[in-house]
Structures are given as C-alpha cells and as structure tokens.
C-alpha positions as CSV (number, residue, x, y, z in Angstrom):
1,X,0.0,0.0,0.0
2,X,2.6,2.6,0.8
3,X,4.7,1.8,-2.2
4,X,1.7,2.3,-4.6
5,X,1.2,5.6,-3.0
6,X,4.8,6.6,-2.7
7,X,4.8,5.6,-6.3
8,X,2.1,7.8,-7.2
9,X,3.3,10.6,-5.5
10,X,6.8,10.0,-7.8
11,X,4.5,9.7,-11.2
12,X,3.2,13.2,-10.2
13,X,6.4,14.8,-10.0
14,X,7.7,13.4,-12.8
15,X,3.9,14.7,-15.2
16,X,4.8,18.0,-13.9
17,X,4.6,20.7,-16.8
18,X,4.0,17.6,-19.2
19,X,1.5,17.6,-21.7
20,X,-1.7,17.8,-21.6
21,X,-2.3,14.1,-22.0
22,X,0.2,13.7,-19.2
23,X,-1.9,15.9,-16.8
24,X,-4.9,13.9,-17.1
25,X,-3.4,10.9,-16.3
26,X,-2.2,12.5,-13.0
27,X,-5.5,14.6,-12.5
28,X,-6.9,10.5,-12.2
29,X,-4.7,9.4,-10.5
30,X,-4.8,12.4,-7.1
31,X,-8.5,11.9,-7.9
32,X,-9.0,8.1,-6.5
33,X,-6.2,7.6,-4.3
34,X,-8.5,8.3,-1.6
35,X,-11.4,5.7,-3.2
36,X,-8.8,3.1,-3.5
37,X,-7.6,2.9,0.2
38,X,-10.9,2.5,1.5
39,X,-12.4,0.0,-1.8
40,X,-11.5,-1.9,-4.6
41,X,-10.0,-0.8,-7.5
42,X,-11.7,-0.5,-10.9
43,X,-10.3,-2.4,-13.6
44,X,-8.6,-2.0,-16.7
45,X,-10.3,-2.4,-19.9
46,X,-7.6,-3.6,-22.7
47,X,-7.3,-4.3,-26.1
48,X,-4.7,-7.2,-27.2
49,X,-3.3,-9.1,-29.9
50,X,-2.1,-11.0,-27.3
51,X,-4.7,-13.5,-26.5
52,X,-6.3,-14.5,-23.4
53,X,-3.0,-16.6,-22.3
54,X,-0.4,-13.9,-23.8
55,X,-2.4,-11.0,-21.6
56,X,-2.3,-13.0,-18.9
57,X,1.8,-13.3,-18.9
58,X,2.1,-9.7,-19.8
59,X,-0.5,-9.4,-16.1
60,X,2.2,-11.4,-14.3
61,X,4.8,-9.0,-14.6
62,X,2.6,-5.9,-14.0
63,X,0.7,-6.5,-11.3
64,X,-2.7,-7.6,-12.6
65,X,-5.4,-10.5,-13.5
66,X,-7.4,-11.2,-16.3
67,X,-10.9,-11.0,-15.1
68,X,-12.5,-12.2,-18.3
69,X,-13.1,-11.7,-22.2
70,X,-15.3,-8.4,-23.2
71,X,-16.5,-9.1,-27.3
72,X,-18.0,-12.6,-27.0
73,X,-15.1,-14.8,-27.9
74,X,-13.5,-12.6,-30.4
75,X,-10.4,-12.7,-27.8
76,X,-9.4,-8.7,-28.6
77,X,-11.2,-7.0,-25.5
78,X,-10.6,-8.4,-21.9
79,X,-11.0,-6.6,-18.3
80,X,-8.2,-7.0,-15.8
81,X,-7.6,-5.8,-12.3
82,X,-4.7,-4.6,-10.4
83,X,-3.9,-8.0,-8.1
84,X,-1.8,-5.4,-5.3
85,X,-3.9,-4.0,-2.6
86,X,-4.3,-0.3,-4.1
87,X,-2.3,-0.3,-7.2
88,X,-4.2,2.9,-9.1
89,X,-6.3,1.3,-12.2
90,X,-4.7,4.8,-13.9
91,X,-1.2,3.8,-13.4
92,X,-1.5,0.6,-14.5
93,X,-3.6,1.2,-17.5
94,X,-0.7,3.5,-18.3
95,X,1.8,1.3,-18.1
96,X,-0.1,-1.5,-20.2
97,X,0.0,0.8,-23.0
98,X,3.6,0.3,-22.8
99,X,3.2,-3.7,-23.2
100,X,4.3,-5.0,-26.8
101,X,0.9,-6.7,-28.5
102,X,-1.4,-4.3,-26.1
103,X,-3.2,-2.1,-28.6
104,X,-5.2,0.2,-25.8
105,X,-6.3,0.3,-22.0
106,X,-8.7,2.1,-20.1
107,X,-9.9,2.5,-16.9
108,X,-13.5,0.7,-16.5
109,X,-16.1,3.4,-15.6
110,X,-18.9,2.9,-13.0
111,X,-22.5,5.0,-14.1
112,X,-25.5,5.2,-13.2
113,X,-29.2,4.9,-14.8
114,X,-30.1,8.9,-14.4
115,X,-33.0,8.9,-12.0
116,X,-36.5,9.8,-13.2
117,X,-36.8,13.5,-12.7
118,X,-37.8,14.8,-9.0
119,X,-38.8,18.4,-9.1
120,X,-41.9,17.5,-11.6
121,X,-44.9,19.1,-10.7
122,X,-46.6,16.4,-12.8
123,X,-44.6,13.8,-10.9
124,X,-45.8,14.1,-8.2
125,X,-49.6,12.9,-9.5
126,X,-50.3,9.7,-11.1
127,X,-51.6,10.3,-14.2
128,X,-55.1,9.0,-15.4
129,X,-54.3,6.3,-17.4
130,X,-52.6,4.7,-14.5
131,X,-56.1,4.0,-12.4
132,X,-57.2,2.5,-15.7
133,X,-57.1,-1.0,-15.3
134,X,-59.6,-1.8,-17.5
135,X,-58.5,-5.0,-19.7
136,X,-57.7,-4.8,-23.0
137,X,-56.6,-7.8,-25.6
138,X,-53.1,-6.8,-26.7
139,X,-51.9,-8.6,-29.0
140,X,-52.5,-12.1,-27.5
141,X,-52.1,-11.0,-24.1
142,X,-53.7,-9.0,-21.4
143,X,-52.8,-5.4,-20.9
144,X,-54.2,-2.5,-19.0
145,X,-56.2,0.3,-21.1
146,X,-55.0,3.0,-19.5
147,X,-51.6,1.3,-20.9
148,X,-52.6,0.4,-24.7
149,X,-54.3,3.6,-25.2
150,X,-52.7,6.2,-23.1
151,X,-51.9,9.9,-24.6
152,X,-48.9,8.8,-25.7
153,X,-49.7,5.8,-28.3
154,X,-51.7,8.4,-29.6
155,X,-49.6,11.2,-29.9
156,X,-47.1,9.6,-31.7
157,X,-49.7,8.0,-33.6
158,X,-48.9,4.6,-33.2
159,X,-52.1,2.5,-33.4
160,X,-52.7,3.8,-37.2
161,X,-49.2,3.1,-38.0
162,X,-49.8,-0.6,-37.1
163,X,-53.1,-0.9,-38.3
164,X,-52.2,1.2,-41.8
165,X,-49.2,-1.0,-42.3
166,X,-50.4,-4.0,-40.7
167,X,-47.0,-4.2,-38.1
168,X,-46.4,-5.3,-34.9
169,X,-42.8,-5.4,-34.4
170,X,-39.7,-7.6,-35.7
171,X,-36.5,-9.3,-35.2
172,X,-35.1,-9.1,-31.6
173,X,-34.5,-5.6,-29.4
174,X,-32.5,-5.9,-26.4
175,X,-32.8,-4.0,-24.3
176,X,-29.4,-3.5,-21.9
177,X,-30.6,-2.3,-18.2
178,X,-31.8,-3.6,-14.9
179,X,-33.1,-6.6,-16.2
180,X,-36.6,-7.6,-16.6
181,X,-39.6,-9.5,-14.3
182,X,-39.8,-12.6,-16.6
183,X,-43.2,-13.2,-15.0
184,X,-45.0,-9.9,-15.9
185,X,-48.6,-11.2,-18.0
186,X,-47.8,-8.8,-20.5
187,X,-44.1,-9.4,-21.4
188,X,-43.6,-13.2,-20.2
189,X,-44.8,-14.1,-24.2
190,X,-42.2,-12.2,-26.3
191,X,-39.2,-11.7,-23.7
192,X,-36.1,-14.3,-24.2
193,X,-33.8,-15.4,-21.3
194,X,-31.3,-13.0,-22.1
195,X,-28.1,-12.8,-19.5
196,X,-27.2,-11.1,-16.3
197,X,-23.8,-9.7,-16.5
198,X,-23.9,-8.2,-12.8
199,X,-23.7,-12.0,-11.3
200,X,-22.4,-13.4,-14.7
201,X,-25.2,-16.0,-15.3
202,X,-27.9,-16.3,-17.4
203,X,-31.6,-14.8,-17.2
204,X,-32.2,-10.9,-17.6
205,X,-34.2,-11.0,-14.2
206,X,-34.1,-8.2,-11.8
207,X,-36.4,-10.2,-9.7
208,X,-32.6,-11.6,-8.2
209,X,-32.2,-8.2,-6.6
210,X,-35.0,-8.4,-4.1
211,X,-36.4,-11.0,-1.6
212,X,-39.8,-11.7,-1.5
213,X,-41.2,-15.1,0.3
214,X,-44.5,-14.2,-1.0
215,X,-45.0,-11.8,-4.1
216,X,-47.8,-9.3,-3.8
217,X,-50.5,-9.8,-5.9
218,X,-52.3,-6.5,-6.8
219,X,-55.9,-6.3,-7.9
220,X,-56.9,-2.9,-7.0
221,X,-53.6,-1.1,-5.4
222,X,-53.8,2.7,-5.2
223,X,-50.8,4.2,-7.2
224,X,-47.9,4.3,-3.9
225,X,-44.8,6.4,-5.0
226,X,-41.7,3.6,-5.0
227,X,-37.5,4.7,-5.3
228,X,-38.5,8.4,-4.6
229,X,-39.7,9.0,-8.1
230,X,-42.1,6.3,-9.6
231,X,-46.1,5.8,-9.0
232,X,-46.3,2.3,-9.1
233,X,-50.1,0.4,-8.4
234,X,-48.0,-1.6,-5.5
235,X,-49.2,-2.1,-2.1
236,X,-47.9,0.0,0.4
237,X,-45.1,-3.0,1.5
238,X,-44.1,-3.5,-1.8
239,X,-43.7,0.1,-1.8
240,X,-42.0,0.5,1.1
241,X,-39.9,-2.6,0.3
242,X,-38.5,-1.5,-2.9
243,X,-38.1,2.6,-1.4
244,X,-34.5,3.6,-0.6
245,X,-31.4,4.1,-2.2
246,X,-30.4,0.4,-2.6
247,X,-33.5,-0.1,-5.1
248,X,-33.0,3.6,-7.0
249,X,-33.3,1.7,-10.3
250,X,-35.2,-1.1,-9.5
251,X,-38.4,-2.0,-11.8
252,X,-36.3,0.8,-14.3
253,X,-35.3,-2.4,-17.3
254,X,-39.2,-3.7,-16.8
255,X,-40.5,0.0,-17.2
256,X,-38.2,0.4,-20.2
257,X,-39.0,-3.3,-22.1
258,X,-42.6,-2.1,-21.7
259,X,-43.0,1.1,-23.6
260,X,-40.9,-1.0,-26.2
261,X,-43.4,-4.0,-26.1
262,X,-46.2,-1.2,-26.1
263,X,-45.0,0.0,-29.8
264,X,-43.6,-3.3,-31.0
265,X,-45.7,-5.8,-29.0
266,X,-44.7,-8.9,-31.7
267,X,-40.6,-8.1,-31.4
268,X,-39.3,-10.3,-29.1
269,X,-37.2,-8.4,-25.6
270,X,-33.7,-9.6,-25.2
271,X,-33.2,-8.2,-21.3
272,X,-29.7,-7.4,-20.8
273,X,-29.0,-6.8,-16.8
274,X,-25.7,-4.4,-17.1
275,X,-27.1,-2.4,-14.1
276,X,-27.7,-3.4,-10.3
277,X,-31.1,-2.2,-8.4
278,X,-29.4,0.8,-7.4
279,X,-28.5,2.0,-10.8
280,X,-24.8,1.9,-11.0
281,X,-23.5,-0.3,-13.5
282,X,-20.0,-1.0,-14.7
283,X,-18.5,0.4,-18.3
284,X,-17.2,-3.1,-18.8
285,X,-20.5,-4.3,-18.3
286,X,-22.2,-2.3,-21.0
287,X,-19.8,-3.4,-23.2
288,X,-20.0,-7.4,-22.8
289,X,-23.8,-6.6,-23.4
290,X,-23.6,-4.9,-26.8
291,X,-21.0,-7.6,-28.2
292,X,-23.6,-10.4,-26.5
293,X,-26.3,-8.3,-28.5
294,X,-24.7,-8.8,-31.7
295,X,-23.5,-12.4,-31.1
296,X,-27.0,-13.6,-30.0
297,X,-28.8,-11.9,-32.9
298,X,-30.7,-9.0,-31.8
299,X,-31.7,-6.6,-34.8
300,X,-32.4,-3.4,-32.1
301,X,-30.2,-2.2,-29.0
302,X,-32.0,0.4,-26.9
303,X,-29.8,1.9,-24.2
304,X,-31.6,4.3,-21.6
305,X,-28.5,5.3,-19.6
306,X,-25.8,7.8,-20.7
307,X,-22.0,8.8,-19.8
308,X,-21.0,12.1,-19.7
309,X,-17.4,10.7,-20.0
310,X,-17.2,9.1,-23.8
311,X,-15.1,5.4,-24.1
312,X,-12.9,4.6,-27.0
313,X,-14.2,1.2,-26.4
314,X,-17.7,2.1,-26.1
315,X,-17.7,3.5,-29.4
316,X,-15.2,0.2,-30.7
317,X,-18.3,-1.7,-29.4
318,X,-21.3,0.8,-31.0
319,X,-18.9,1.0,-34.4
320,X,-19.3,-3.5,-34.2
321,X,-22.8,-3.3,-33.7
322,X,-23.8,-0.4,-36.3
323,X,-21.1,-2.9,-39.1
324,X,-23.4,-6.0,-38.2
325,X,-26.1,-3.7,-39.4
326,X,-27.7,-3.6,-35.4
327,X,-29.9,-0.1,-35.1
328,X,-28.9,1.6,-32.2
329,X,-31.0,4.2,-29.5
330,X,-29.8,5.6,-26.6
331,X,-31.6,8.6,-24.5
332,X,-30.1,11.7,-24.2
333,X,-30.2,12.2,-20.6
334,X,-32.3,13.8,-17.6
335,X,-29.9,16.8,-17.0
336,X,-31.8,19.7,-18.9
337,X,-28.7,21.1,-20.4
338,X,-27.4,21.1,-23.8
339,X,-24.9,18.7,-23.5
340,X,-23.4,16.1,-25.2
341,X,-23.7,12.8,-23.6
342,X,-22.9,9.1,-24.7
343,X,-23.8,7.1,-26.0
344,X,-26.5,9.3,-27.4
345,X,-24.0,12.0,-28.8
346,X,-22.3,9.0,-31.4
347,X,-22.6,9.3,-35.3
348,X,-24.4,6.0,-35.3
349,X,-26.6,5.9,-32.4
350,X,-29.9,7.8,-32.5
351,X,-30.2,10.2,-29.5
352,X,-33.6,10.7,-28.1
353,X,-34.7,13.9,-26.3
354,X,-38.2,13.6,-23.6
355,X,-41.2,15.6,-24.8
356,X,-44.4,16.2,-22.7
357,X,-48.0,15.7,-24.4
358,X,-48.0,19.4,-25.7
359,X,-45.1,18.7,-27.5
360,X,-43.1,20.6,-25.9
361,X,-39.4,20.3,-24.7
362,X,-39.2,18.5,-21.1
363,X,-37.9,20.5,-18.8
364,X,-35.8,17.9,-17.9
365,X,-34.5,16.5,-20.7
366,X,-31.1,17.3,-22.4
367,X,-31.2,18.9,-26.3
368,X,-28.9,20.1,-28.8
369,X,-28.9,18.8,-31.8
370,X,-25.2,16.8,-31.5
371,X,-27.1,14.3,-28.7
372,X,-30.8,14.5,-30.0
373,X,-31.8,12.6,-33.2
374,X,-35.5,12.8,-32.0
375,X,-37.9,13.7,-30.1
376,X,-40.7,11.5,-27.9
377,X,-43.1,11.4,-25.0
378,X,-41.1,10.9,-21.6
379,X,-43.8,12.3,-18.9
380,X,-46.3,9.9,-17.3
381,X,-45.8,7.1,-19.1
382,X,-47.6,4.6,-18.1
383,X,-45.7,0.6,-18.4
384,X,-44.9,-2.3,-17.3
385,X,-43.9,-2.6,-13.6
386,X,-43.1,-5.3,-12.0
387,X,-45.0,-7.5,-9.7
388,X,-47.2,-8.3,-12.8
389,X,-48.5,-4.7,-12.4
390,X,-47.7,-1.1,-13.7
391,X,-46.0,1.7,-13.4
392,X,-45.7,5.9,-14.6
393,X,-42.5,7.5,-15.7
394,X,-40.6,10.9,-16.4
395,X,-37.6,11.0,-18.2
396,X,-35.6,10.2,-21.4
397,X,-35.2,6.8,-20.5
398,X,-39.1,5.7,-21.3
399,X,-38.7,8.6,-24.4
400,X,-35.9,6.2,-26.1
401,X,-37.6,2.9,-26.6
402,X,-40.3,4.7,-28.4
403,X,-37.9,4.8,-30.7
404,X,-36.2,1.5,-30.7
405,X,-39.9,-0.2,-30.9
406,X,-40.5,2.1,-34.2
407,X,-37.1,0.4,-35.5
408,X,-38.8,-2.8,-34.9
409,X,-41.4,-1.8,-36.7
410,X,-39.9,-0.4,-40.0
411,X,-38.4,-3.8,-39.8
412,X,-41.2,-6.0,-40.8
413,X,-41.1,-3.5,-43.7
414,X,-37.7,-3.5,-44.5
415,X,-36.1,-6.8,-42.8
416,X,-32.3,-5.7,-43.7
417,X,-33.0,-2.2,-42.2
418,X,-29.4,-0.7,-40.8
419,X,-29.0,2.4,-39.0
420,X,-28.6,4.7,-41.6
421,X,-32.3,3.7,-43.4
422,X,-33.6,3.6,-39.8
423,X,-32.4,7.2,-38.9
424,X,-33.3,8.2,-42.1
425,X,-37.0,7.3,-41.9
426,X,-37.5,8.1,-37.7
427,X,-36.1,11.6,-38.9
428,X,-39.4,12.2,-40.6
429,X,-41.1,13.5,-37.3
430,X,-43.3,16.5,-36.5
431,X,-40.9,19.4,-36.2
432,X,-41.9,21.4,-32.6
433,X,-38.4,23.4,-32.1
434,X,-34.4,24.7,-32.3
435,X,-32.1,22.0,-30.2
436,X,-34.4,19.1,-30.6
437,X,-32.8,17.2,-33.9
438,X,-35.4,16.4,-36.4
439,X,-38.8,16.7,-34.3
440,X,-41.1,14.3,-32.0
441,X,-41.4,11.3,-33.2
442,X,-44.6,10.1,-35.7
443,X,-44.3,6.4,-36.3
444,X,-47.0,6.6,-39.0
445,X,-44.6,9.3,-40.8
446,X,-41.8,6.8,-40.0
447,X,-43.4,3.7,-41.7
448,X,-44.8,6.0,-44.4
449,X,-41.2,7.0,-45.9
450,X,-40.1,3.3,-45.7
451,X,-42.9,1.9,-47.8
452,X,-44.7,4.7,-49.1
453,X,-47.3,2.8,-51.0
454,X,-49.1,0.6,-48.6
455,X,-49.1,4.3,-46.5
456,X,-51.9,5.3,-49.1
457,X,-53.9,2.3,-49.9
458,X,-56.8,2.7,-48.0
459,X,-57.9,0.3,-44.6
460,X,-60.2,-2.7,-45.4
C-alpha cells in the first residue's frame, strides 16, 4: 500500500509541466487515491493481440489478472484488475499501454441509470391512465387500457401506424438495463432469457435483486410512489420494500421493455442486466452486453443510460454493432442542459430527447442537436412494472424505446433495415423546435417514408 502511494506521488512529480495528455493521467490518479484505500480498484479495460493466455503473462509482470473476455469470444477486448492491494487502475492502465501486443487500455467506468426526474410538478400525480385497469386484448395478451391507449400511443400515432401498415414489431430488441420480471402477464410471451452480466449467469431477471417469500399480488392497489420517483399500483409493502437508495433503479429495465413492447408488442425483448437495483452499473459491463447483442442476434439495441465521460471502447463496441447492421438508441439524458452525452452523442446511435404531451421540450431533458436525433413522449408514461403490475415514468429513459420499438417496426417493412435507413425514416417526425434534432417522433410518418405505397392504400 505505501509503495503504490509513494509511487504515485513520484508519477506526479515526474507529469509535472508535461502535456496535456500527461496531466490527465495525473489529475486521475490524485483523484481516486482516496477511493482506492478504502475500496476496490476498478479495472482496466484492454485491447490485445495478445490473446487471453499472452495477456495473462504480460499481467504477471505488471501487477494484474485477467478477469474475463469483453466481445463474445473474439479474444481482442478483456478486463483485468490490479492483483496489489491499491495499485491505481490509472497507473496501470498506463503502463499496459507500454506492453508490446497491447493495442489500448482504459480505466473501467462505473455509471448510473439517471434517475427519473424529481422536481416534476406532474410527478408528483399519477396520471389518469394509471387508475385505468380496464383489460384490453393486446396482441395475444392482457394489458391495462390506460396502458394500450394512453396519450402517448396516440400522440405519436402509433395504433394507425400498425393498423395502416399492418406491423407489430420484428427481429429481436434488447434492451441493456436492470433486467426484466420474466413473470410480468404482458411481457412473459415475447421476452427471451437473455443474461445477467452483474452476477455473470444467465436470465435478464431483476427479480434476483429483491427478496420476496411471498409476491404481492395487486388487484386494486392505489398508485404508492416507489424509489422516490415512480407511481407504481404496488401495495404499500411493496412500496415500502423496494423505497431507498439500494433499489434507485429497480423495476427501471421492466418500465423500459414495456413502452418497447407497447409500440412493437410482436418483437421479441432480449433483457440485458448491465445495471444493479441501485442504478450503477460497470462500463465493462455495458460493453460485454452490446457484443452479447450482436453475437446472439438481436436486430435493435435500446440503451436508456448515458455517460458524460465518452469510451474509446464504447464506441469500438457501438462501431461492431452499427457494421453488423444492429440499429442503435440511446436517451439523451435527464440533466436539462445542452450537453453532449454518450452514447447518445455518437454518429451512429440515434439520440432521443423527452417531450411532454403538448409537445413541448421536457424540462428535464437534455437537447442540442449533437445528442438529439428525435424527439418522444417521456412524462407519465404509463408501463410495465413489476409484480405483474404497472407503473408511470418521467424522463428520457421511457422517451428512447419509443424509438427502438418504431425500429422494430420499420423492420417488418424493410427486414435488412441498418441504422442509416432507420435514422433516415425516424427523422421524418413532426418538427416542434431549435435544439431538438429532427422533431417528436410520428411512427406513422416513420413507416410511411419506408414503404410509401401501402401508407396510401386505403384500410379494409
């Protein structure tokens, strides 16, 4: 411990009046030596040539492990950890660099699914549609009305777009997040197994981050306000249960996979758990689940989480998805700035900014038109929740699988649909202001510039 400190403390007199480049490294360094006498370092994300046994010899003799393999077998990307009690993940992913047959290394980030806004007037009163539990057939399964037909669906005129076009969704969209309840009536039908990267086993559950002898069943629960920002219809010890810092996030990857079932209800959900109940989630994480996205055939990624911090190997990862012809949609964040955030803010990933029903700008929600591609509803959304039950949201991260479910959709027009065509016909949205990309999002305008000709024949 002292020498790795001494050590540091030598590294930052030697960077002083260095470049640039050289400062940073030291300004991370000072930054966590405090963190990493009290915790566990981060690790290192590398790129190799070496392989996983040539990593692991050039580890030996610089004070690391290999953890595991990043891309899916393709034996490039790996994450490794310092093996000496507070070795700085910044000095050794420095000193990797320096390896013969190490091509890059960076220090794994930890982030955090934004939290649905707080200071909303309109959050702080369920909307309608959420005391409207009257059923409705949904494609095969069934839903809540105030669900199928909330303002939403309809502002972004989604039930003539499948009607018109006869569309329900296509292909495979995973969704990487907090996982999903695999048990929820509406979802069980079309969601795959998909794999928890936070406890490295398969199943996209988040029903593994709470403990429950006997789940609730709720037949007429008022709406009870659950992780300080969501009106869930739970009963008040569910609510209670699931309050609290520890569960920030939780039921956040089963609110998500339902707005995307809601405008795709026939693609099938690939949950990807990259994020733990609290919302923090690991860089490395994200990027095993876009390469397991790829490998296991998914046509859509939605990502509701951004980084204010960009990754070379987050875009090396985005860049491998977008070449295998994968459509990619992020949200651009809950900060209400005009900011650029990732992965929203990358060439090939559609950004998507929050709207409210009067299309109008959230107050909340980032824009500039570097990080928004579109526009969508992202107040009082009313989804999936779990406990076989439902939920409202505010923010972004219900405003981006809007979009990801209308990709789904142009693909049972267009079945080889890439990001380019995809972007191209979600850019043909209702225009509303300056900063907001191309508009809020109309998926009948969408289909209709994909396969203009069925958009005119008249409905049987």
């Amino acid at each position: 411990m002292r020498r790795s400190i001494w050590l540091a403390i030598l590294l930052a007199v030697g960077l002083w009046g260095q470049p640039a480049s050289a400062q940073g490294l030291l300004q991370g360094i000072l930054s966590n030596v405090g963190q990493l006498l009290t915790g566990q370092p981060q690790g290192v994300i590398v790129r190799t040539t070496l392989g996983p046994a040539g990593l692991q010899a050039a580890c030996r003799q610089n004070g690391c492990t290999v953890v595991g393999n990043l891309d899916g077998g393709l034996n490039q990307l790996f994450l490794v950890r310092p093996t000496q009690q507070g070795l700085i993940p910044q000095l050794l992913a420095f000193v990797l660099r320096l390896v013969t047959g190490i091509l890059d290394a960076e220090v794994d980030q930890v982030l955090n699914i934004p939290p649905n806004p707080t200071n909303q007037t309109l959050a702080n009163m369920p909307p309608p549609g959420l005391w409207d539990s009257a059923p409705v057939n949904y494609y095969g399964a069934n839903a809540w009305d105030g669900y199928v037909n909330q303002p939403a669906a309809q502002i972004i005129h989604l039930s003539k777009a499948q009607t018109t076009f006869n569309v329900g969704g296509a292909g495979i969209v995973a969704d990487i997040d907090t996982g999903v309840d695999p048990n929820h009536p509406v979802l069980k039908g079309v969601l795959l197994k998909g794999y928890d990267f936070t406890r490295n086993q398969p199943g996209g559950s988040e029903m593994n981050d709470i403990s429950l002898s006997n789940p609730p069943a709720c037949g007429t629960c008022p709406a009870a306000f659950v992780n300080q920002h969501t009106a869930a219809m739970v009963d008040q010890h569910t609510a209670a249960m699931v309050d609290g810092n520890a569960y920030a996030a939780f039921g956040h990857g089963t609110m998500v996979a339902g707005v995307i079932h809601l405008v795709a209800p026939t693609a099938q959900i690939l949950p990807l758990k990259a994020f733990h109940s609290d919302g923090t989630g690991n860089l490395s994480d994200i990027i095993r689940a876009i390469y397991y996205a790829v490998h296991n055939n998914a046509n859509v990624i939605n990502m509701s989480f951004d980084l204010s911090q960009n990754s070379t190997e987050l875009v090396n990862a985005i860049n491998y998805a977008s070449n295998q012809n994968l459509i990619l949609v992020a949200s651009s964040g809950n900060d209400g700035q005009q900011e650029i955030v990732y992965p929203a803010g990358l060439r090939n990933v559609m950004g998507v900014a929050s709207t409210n029903n009067q299309d109008q700008r959230s107050s909340f929600s980032n824009y500039g038109n570097q990080v928004v591609w579109v526009a969508a509803p992202g107040e009082a959304i009313v989804t999936t929740y779990p406990f076989a039950t439902y939920a409202a949201g505010w923010g972004t991260s219900f405003s981006s699988p809007m979009v990801a479910g209308t990709a789904s959709l142009l693909l049972n027009l267009q079945p080889q649909e890439n990001q380019t065509q995809a972007a191209w016909a979600v850019s043909h949205a209702k225009w509303i202001s300056f900063n907001m990309g191309n508009g809020r999002l109309d998926v009948y305008l969408s289909l209709l510039s994909s396969n203009p000709v069925q958009g005119l024949l008249p409905l049987d």
